[in-house]
N, CA, C and O atoms as a GROMACS GRO file, in nm:
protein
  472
    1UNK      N    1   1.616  -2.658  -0.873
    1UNK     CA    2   1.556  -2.591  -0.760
    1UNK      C    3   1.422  -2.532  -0.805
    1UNK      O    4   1.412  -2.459  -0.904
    2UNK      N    5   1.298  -2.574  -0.710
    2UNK     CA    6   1.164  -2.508  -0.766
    2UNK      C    7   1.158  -2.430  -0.657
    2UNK      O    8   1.204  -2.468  -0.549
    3UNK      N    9   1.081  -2.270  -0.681
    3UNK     CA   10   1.028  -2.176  -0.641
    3UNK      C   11   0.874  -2.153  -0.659
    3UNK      O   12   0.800  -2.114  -0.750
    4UNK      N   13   0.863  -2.190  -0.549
    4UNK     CA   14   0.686  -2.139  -0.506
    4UNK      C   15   0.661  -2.019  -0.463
    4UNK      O   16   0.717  -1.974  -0.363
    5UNK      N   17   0.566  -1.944  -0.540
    5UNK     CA   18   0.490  -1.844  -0.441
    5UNK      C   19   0.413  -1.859  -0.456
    5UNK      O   20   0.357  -1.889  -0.561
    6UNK      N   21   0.357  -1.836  -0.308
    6UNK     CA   22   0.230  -1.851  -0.209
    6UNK      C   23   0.186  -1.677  -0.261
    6UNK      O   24   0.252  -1.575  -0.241
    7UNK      N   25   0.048  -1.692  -0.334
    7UNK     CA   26  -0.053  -1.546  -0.290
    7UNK      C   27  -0.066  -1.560  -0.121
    7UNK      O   28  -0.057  -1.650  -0.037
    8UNK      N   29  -0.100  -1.378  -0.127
    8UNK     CA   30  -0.133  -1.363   0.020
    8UNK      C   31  -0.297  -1.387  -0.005
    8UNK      O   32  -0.356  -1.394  -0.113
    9UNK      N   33  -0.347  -1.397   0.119
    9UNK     CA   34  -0.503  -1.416   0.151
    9UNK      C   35  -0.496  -1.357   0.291
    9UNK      O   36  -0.422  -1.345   0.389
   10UNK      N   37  -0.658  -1.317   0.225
   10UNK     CA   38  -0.719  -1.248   0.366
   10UNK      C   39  -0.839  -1.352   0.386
   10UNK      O   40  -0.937  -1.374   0.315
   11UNK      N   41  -0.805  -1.396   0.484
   11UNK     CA   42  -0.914  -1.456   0.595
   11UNK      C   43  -1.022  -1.388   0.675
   11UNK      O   44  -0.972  -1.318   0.762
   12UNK      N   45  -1.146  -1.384   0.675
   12UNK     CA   46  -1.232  -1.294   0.730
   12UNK      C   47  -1.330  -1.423   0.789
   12UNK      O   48  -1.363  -1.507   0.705
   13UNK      N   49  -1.383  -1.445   0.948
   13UNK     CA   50  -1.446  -1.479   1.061
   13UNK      C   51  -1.526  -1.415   1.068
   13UNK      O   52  -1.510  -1.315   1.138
   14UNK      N   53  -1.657  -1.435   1.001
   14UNK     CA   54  -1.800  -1.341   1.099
   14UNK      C   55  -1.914  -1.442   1.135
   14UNK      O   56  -2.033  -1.411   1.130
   15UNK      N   57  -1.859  -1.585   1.178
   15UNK     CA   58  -1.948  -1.701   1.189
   15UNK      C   59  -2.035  -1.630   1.288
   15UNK      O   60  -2.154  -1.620   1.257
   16UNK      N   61  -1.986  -1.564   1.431
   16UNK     CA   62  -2.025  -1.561   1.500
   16UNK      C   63  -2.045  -1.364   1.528
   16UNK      O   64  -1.950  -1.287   1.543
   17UNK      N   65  -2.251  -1.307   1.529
   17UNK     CA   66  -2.254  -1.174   1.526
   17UNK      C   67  -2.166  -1.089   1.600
   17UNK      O   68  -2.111  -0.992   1.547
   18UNK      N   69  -2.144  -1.128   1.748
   18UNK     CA   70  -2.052  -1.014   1.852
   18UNK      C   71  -1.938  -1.014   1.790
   18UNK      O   72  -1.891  -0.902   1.808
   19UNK      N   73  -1.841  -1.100   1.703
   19UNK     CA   74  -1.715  -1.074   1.644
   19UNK      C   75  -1.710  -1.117   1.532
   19UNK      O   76  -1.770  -1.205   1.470
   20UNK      N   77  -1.599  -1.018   1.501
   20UNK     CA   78  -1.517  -1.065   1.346
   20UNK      C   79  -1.382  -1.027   1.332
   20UNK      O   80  -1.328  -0.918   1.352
   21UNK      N   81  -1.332  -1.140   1.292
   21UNK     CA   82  -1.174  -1.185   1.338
   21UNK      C   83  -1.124  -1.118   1.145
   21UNK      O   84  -1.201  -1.101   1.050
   22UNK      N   85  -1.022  -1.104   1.150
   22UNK     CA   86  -0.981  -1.087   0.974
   22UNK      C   87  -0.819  -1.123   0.970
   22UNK      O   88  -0.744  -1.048   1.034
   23UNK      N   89  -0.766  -1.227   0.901
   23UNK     CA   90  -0.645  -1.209   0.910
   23UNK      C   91  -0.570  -1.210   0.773
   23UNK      O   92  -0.627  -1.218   0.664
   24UNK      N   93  -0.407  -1.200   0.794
   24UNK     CA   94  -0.354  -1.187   0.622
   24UNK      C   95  -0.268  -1.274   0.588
   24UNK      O   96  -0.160  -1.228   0.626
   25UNK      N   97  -0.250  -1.386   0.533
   25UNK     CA   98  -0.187  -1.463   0.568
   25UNK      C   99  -0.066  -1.479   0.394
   25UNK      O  100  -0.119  -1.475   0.283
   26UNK      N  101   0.052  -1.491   0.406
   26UNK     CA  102   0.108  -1.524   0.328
   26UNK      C  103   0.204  -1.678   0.299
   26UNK      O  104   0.314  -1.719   0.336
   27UNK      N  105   0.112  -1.722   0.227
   27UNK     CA  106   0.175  -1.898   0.249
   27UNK      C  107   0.107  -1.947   0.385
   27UNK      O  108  -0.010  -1.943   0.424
   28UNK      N  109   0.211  -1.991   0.435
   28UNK     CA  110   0.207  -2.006   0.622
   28UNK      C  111   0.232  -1.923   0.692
   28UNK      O  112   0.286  -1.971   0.792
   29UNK      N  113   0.221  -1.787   0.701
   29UNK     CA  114   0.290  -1.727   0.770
   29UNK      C  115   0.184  -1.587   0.788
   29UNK      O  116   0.152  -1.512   0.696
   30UNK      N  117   0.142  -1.577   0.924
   30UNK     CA  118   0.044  -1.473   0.915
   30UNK      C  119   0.121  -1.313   0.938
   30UNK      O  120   0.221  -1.279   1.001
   31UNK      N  121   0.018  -1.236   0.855
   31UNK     CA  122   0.137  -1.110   0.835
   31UNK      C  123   0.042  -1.040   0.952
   31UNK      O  124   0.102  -1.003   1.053
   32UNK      N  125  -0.112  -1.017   0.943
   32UNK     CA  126  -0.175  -0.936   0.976
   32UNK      C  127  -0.289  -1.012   1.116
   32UNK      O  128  -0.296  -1.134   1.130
   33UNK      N  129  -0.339  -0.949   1.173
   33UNK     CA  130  -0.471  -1.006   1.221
   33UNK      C  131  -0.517  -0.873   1.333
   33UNK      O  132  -0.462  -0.792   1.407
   34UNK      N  133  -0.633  -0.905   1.296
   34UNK     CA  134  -0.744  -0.766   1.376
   34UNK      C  135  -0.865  -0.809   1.366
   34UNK      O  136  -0.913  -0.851   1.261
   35UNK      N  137  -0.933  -0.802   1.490
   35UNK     CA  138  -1.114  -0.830   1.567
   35UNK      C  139  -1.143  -0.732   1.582
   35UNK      O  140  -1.064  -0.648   1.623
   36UNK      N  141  -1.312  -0.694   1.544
   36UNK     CA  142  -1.385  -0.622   1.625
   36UNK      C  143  -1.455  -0.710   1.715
   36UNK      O  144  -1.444  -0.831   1.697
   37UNK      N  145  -1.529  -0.665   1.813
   37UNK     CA  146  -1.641  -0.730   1.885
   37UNK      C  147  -1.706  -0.629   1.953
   37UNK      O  148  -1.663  -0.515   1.965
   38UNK      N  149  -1.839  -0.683   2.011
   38UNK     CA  150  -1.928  -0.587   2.070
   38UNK      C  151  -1.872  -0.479   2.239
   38UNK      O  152  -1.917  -0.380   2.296
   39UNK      N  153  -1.754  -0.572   2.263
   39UNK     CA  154  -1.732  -0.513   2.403
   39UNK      C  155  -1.581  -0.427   2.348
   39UNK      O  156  -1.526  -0.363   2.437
   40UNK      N  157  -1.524  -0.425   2.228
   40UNK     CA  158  -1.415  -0.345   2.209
   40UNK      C  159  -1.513  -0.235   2.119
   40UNK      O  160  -1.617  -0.258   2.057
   41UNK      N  161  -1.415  -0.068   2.144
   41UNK     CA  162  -1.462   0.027   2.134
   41UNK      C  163  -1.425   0.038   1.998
   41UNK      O  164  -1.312   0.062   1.955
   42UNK      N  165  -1.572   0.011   1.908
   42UNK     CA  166  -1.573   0.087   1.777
   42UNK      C  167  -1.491   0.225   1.702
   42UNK      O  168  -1.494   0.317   1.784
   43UNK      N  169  -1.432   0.262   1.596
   43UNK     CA  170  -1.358   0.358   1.542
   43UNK      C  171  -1.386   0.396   1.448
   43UNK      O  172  -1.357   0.511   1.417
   44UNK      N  173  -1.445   0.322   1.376
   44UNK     CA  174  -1.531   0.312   1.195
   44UNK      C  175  -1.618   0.426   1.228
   44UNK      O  176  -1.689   0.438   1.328
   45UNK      N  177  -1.605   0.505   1.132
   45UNK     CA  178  -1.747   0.618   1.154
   45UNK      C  179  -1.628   0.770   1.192
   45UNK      O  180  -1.624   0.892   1.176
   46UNK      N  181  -1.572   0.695   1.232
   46UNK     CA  182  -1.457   0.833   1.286
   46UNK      C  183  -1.352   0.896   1.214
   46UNK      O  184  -1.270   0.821   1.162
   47UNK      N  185  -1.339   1.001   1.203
   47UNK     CA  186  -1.218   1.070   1.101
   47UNK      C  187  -1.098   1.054   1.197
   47UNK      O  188  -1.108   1.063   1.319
   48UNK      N  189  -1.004   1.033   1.141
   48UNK     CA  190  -0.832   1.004   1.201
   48UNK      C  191  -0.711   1.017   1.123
   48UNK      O  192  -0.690   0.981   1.007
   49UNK      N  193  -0.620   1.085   1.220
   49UNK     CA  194  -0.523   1.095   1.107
   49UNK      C  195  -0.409   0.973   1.097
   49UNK      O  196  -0.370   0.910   1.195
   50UNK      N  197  -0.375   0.956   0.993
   50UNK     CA  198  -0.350   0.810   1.039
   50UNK      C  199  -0.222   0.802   0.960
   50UNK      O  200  -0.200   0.907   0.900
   51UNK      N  201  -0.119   0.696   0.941
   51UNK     CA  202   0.034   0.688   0.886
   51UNK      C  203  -0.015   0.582   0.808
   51UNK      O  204  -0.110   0.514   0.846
   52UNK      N  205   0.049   0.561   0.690
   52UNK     CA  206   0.034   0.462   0.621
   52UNK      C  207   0.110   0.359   0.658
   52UNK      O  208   0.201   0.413   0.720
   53UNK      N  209   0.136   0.211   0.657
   53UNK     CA  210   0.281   0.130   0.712
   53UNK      C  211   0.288   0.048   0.640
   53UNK      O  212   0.379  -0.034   0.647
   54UNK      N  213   0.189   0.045   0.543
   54UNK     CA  214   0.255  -0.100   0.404
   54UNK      C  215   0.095  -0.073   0.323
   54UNK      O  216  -0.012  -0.044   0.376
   55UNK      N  217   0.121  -0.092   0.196
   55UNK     CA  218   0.045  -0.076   0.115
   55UNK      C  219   0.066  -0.231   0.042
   55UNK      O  220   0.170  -0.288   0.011
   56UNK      N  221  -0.050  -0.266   0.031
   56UNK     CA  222  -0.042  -0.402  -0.008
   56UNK      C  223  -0.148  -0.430  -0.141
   56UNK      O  224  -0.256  -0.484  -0.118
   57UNK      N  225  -0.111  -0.391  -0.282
   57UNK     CA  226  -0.169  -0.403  -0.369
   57UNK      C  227  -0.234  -0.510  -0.396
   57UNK      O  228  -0.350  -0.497  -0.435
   58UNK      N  229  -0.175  -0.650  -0.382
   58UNK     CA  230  -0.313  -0.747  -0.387
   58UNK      C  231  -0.408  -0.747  -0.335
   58UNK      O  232  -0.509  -0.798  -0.383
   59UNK      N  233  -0.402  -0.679  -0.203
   59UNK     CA  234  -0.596  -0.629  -0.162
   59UNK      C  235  -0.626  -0.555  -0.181
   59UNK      O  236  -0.736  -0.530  -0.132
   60UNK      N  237  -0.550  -0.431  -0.280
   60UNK     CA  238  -0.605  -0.366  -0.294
   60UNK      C  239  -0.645  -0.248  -0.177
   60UNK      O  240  -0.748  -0.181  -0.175
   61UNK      N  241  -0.551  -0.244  -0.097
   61UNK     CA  242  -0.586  -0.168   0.072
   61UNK      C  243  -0.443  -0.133   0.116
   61UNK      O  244  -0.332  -0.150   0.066
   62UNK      N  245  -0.470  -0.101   0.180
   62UNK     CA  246  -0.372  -0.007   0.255
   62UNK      C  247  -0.361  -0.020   0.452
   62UNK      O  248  -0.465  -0.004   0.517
   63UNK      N  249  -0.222  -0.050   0.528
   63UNK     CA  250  -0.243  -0.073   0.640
   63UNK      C  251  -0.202   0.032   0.744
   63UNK      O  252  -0.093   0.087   0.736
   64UNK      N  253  -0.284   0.058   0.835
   64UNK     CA  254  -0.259   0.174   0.895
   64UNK      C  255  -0.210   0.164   1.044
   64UNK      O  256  -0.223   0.059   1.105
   65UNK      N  257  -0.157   0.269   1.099
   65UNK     CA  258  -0.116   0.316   1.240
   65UNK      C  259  -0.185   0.442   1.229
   65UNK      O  260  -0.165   0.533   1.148
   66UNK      N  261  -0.285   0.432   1.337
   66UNK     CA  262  -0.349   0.588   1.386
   66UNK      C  263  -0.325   0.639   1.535
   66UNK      O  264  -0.372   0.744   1.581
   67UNK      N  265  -0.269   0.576   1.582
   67UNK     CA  266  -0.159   0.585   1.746
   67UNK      C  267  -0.223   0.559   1.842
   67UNK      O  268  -0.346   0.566   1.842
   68UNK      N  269  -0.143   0.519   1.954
   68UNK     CA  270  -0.209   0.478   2.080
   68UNK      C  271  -0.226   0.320   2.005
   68UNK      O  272  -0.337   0.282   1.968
   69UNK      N  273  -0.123   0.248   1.991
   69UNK     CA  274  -0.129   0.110   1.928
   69UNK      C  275  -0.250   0.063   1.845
   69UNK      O  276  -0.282  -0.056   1.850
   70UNK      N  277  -0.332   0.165   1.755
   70UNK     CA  278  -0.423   0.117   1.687
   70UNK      C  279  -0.390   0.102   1.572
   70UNK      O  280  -0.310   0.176   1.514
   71UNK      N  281  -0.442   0.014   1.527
   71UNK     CA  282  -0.370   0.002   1.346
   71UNK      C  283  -0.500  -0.020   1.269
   71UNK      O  284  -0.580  -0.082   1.338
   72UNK      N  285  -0.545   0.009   1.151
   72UNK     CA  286  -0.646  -0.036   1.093
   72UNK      C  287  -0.596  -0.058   0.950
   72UNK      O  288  -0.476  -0.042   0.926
   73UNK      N  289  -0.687  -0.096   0.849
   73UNK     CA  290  -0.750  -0.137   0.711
   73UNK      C  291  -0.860  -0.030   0.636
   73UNK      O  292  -0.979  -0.003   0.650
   74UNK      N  293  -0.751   0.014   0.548
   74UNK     CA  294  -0.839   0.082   0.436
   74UNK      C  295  -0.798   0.046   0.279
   74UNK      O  296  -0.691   0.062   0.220
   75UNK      N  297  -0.933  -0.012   0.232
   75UNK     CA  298  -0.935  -0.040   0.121
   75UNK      C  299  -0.930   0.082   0.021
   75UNK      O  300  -0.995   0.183   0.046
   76UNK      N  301  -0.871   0.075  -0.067
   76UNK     CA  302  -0.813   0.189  -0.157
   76UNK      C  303  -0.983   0.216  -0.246
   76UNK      O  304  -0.990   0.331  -0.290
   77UNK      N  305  -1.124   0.120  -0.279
   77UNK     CA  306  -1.227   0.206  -0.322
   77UNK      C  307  -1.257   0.297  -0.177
   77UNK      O  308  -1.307   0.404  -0.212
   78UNK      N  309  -1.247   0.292  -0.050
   78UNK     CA  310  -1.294   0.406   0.072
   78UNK      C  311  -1.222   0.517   0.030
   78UNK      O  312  -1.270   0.627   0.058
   79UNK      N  313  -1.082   0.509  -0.051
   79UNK     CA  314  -1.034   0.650  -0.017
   79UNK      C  315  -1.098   0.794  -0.165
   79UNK      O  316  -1.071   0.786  -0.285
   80UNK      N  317  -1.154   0.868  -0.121
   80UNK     CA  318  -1.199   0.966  -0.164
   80UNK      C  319  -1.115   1.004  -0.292
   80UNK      O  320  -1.010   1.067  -0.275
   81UNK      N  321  -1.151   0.973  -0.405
   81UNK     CA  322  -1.108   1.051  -0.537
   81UNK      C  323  -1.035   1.176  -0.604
   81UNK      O  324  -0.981   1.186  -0.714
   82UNK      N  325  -1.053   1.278  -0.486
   82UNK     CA  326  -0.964   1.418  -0.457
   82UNK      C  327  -0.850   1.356  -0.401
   82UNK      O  328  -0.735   1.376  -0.441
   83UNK      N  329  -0.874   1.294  -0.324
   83UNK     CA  330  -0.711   1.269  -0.301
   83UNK      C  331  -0.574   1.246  -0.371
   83UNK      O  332  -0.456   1.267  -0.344
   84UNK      N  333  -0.646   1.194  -0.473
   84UNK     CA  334  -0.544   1.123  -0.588
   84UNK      C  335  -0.511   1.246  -0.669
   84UNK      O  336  -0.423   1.221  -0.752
   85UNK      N  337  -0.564   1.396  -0.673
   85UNK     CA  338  -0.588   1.508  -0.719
   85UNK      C  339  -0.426   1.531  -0.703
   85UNK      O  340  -0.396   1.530  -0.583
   86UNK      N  341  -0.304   1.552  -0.797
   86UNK     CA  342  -0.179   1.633  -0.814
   86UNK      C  343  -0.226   1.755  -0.860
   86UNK      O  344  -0.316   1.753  -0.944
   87UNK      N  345  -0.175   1.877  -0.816
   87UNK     CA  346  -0.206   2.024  -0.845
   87UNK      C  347  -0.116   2.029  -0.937
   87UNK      O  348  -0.009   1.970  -0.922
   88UNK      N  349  -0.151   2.117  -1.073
   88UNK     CA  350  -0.093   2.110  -1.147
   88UNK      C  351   0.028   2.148  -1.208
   88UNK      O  352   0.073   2.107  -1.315
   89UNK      N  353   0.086   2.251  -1.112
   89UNK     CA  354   0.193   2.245  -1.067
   89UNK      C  355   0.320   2.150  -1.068
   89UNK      O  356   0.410   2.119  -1.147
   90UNK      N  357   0.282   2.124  -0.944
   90UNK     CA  358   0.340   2.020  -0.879
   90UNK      C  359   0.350   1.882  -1.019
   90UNK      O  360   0.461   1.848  -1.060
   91UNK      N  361   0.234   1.825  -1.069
   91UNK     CA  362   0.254   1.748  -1.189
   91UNK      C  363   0.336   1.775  -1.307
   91UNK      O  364   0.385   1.683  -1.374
   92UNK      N  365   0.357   1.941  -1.344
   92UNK     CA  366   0.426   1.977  -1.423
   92UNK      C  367   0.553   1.997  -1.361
   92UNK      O  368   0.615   2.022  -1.464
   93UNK      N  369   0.649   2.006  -1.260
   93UNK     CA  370   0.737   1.979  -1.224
   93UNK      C  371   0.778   1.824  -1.180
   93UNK      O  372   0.894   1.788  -1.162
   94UNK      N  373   0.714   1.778  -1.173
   94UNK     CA  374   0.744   1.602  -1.128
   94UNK      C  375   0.760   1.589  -1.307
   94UNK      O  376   0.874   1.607  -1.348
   95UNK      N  377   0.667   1.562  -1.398
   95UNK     CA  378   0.719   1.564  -1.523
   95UNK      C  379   0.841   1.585  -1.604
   95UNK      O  380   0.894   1.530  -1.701
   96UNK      N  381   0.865   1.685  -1.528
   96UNK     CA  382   1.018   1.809  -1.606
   96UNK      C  383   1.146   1.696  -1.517
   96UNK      O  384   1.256   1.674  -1.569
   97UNK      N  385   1.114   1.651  -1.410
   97UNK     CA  386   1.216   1.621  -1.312
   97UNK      C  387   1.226   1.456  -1.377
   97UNK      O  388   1.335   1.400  -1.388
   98UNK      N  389   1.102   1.394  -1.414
   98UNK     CA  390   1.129   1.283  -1.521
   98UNK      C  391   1.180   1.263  -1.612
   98UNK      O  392   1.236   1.160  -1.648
   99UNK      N  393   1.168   1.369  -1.667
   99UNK     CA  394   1.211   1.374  -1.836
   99UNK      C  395   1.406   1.391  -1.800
   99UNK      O  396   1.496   1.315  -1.837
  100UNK      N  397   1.418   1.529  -1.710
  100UNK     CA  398   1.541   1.524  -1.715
  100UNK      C  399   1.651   1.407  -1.673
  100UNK      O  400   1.774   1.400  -1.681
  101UNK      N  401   1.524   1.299  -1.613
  101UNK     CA  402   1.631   1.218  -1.509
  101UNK      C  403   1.620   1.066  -1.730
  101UNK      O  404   1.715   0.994  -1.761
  102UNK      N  405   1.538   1.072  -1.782
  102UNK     CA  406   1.557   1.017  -1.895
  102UNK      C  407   1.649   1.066  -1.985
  102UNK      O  408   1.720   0.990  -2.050
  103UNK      N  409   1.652   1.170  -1.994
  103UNK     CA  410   1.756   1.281  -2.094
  103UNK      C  411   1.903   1.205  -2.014
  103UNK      O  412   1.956   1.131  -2.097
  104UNK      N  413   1.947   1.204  -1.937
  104UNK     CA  414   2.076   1.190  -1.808
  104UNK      C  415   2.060   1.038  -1.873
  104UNK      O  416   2.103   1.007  -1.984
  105UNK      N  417   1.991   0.955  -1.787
  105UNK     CA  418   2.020   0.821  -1.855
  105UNK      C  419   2.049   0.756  -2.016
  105UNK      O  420   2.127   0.668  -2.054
  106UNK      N  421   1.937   0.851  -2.098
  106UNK     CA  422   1.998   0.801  -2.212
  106UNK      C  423   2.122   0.850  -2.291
  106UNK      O  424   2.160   0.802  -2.398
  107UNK      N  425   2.200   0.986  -2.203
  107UNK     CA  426   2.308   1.028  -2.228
  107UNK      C  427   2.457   0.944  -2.182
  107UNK      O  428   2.568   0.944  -2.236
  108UNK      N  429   2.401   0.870  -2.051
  108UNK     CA  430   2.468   0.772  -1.975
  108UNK      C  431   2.499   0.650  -2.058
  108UNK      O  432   2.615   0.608  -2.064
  109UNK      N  433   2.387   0.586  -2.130
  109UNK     CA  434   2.360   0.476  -2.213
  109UNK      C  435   2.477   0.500  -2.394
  109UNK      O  436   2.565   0.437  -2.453
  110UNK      N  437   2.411   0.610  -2.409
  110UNK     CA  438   2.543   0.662  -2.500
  110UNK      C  439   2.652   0.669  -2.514
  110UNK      O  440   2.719   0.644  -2.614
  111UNK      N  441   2.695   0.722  -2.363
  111UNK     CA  442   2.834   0.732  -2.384
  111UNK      C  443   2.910   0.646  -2.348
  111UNK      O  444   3.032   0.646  -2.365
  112UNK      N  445   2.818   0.529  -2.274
  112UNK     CA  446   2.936   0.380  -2.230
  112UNK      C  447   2.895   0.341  -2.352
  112UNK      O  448   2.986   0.260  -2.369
  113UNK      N  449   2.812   0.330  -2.482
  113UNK     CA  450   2.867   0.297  -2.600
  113UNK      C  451   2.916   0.346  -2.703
  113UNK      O  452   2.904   0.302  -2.818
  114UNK      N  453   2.982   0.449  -2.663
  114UNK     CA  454   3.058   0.516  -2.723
  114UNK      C  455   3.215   0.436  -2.733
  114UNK      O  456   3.301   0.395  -2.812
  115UNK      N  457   3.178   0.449  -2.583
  115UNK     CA  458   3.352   0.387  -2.501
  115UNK      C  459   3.385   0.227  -2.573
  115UNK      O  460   3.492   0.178  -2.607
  116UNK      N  461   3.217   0.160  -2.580
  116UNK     CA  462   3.290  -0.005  -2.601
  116UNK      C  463   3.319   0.014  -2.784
  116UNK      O  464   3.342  -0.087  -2.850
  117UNK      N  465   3.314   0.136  -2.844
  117UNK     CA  466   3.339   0.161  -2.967
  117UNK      C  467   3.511   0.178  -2.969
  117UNK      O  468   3.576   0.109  -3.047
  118UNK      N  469   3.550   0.235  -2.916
  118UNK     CA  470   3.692   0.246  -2.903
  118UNK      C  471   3.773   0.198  -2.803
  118UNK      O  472   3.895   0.217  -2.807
   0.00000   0.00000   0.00000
């Protein structure tokens, strides 16, 4: 039995100035697709709060719902550098909560070979 995977691709349409078509396609199978054109109402330029709904590391972007059925595309260089900012706090407890969940597992790992000892 052979297994193919298909990379995803993004398809981008700007043959023509009034539009540009962009779509995401995986294998055969399209995941994504979104147009601007001159007679639909522009959003770019605008601050929004928006939900994230799939993060898609091969582009490198991120896909959005900002409501009222709009969804957009943000590429992860647009997003602002503070953001990625953990307070340090918060980093020093996510740390402590790592370590303890490693301490637990490799105590776990121990003691079922303890058991196949006897």
């Amino acid at each position: 039995m052979y297994i193919y995977f298909m990379p995803k691709k993004m398809l981008i349409d700007a043959a023509h100035a009034e539009e540009t078509r962009v779509v995401v396609v995986d294998g055969n199978r399209v995941e994504e697709f979104d147009f601007e054109s001159e007679t639909r109402r522009q959003l770019a330029g605008n601050i929004y709060l928006a939900k994230v709904t799939r993060v898609e590391p091969s582009l490198q972007a991120a896909f959005v719902d900002y409501g009222g059925n709009r969804h957009g595309f943000l590429a992860f260089s647009e997003i602002h550098p503070d953001y990625y900012q953990i307070p340090i706090a918060d980093r020093e407890a996510l740390m402590e909560e790592e370590r303890a969940y490693a301490e637990a597992l490799r105590e776990q790992e121990e003691n079922a070979q303890a058991e196949k000892k006897t």
